[in-house]
N, C-alpha and C positions, 0 to 999 in steps of 0.2 A: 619876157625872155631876158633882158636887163637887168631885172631885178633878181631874176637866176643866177646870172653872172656874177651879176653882185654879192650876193649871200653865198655863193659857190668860194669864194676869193677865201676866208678864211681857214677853210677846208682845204685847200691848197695845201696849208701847211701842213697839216697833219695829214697827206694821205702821200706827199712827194720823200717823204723820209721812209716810207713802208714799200713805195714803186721802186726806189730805188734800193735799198735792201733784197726785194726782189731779185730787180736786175743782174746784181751782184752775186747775190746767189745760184740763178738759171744757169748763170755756166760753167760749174761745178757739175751741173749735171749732160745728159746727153741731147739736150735740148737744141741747143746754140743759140744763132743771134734770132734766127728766121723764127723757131719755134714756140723763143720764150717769149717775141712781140707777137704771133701769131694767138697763146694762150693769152699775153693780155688782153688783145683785142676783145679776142670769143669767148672766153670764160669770162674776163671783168669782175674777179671775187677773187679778193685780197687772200680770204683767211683758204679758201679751197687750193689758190696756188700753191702756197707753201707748204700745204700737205699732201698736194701733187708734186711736188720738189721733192720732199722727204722720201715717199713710195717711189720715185723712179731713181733717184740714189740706193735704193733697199732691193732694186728688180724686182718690183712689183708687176703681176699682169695687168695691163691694162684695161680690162674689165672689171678688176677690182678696186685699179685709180676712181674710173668714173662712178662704181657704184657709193665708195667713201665720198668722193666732191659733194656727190649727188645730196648724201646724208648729212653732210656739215652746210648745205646750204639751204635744207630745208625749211629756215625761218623766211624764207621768201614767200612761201606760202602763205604765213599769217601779214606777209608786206602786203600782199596782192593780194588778198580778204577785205585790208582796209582799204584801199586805195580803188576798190572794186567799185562800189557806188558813185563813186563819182566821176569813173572813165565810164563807164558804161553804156553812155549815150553814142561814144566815136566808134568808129566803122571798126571789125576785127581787125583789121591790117594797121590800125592807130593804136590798139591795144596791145597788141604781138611785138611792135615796133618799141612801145613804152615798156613794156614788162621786157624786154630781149637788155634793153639798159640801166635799169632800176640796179641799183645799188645800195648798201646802207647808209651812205650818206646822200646821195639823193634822195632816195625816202624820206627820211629825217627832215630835209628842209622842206620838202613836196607837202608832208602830213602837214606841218605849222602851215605852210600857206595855203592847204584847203579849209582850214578852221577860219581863213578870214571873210568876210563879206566879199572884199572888193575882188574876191581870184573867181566867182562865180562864173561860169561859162569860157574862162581861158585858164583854169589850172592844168589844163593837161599842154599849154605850151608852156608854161613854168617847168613843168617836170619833165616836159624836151631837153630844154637848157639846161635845166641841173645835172641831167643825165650825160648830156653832151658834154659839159665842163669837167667831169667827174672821170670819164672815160679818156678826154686829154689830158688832162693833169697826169693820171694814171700810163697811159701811155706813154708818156714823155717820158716821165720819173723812170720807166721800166728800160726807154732808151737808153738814159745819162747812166743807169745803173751799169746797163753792158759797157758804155764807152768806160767807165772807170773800172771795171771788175779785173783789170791789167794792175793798176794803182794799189787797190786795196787787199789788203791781206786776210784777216778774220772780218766778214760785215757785221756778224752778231756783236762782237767784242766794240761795235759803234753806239747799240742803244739806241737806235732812231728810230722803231718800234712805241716808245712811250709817245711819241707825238702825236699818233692816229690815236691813244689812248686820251690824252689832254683834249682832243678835238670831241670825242662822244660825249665826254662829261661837257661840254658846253654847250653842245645840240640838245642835251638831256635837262640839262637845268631849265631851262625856259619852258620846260614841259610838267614840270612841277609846280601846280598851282593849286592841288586842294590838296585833301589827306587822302582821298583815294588813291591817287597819284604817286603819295608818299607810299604808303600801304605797298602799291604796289611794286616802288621803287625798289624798298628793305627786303622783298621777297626775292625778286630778281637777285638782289646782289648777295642775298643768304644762300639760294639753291644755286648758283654758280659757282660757290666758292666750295661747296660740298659736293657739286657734280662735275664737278672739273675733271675727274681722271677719266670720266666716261668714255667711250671711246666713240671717234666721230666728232666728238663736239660735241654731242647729243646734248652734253649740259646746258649750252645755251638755250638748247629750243626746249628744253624741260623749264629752264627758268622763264622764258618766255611766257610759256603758256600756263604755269601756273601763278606767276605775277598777273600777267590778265585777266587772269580769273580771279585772284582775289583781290584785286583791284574793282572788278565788276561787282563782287561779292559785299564788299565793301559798302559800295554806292548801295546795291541794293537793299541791304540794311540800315545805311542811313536813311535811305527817301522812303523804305517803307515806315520808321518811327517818324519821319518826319515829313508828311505829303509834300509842305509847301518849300522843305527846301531849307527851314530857316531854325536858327536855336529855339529849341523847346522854350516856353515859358518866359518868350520875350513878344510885346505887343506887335503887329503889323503895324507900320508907318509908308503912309503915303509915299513914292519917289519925287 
């Protein structure tokens, strides 16, 4: 849980400029103080507030708020696919409780430290903590936002939106370590940039899933030319 904390701290920065921007924003609309900390708490998704901000500026029904959140946050589905095996052992009410806070940047940190040996039978209090950290920060930022939304005039016209941007590319780099990875990188950032007007989001989970996929597609084409894993046409040496 330490070590949560720890690796939590520099995500701080890049998710307190986006809670805050929030903040600032919520009451412009008919939210106030109580509802827009209320939706931080319970929704806890960055990119669905603000397009719950938008629709209830627009009079939106509320049934058609939650069925758009619903569909821009879709890529939680393929969180909680990976993240599936190796909760699996804790009790429903340990899994409900971790998936109710899962975020994408706790995922982020959670996935790198199920890859490591040493998180074997305590990764789901790591991704306690990261979710806890992730949910204060957020919180808070959404506080400070209200206390200054007196202060500030346009928030968009502030730009503190590219922060959470600078913070993904850095979770993301450390995740690139072969060419499948790459593969799959170049696709995500091709089909995001062409499915961007989609409506929903939807582009991101399109890009998602078919980076995924040819990311796996990849591998599977390399390891079948190559069973053991290693350049064609170079000798096996002892480790």
């Amino acid at each position: 849980m330490l070590a949560a904390t720890r690796d939590s701290l520099p995500i701080w920065v890049g998710v307190t400029p986006v809670g805050l921007v929030f903040g600032l924003l919520s009451q412009q609309t008919e939210l106030g103080v109580f509802g827009t900390l209320a939706m931080s708490a319970f929704v806890l998704a960055g990119s669905a507030q603000f397009i719950a901000l938008s629709l209830l500026q627009a009079s939106t029904a509320y049934p058609l708020i939650v069925l758009t959140t619903l569909v821009v946050n879709l890529r939680h589905l393929l969180y909680g696919a990976s993240l599936a095996p190796h909760i699996q052992r804790l009790r429903p009410a340990w899994q409900r409780f971790l998936a109710f806070g899962l975020t994408d940047e706790s995922y982020a940190l959670t996935v790198t430290r199920f890859t490591r040996a040493d998180a074997t039978g305590s990764g789901h209090w790591y991704l306690l903590a990261a979710n806890a950290n992730i949910f204060t920060c957020w919180l808070l930022s959404t506080a400070l936002g209200i206390l200054l939304s007196g202060w500030v005039g346009d928030p968009a016209a502030l730009r503190l939106d590219f922060a959470l941007y600078a913070t993904f590319i850095g979770l993301l780099i450390p995740h690139v370590r072969d060419r499948a990875a790459v593969v799959a990188m170049l696709v995500a950032g091709v089909v995001a940039l062409l499915a961007r007007d989609l409506p929903g989001k939807l582009g991101l989970l399109l890009a998602a899933l078919l980076a995924a996929s040819a990311g796996l597609l990849w591998d599977r084409l390399t390891v079948g030319a190559n069973p053991r894993g290693r350049p064609s046409g170079k000798k096996e040496t002892s480790k």
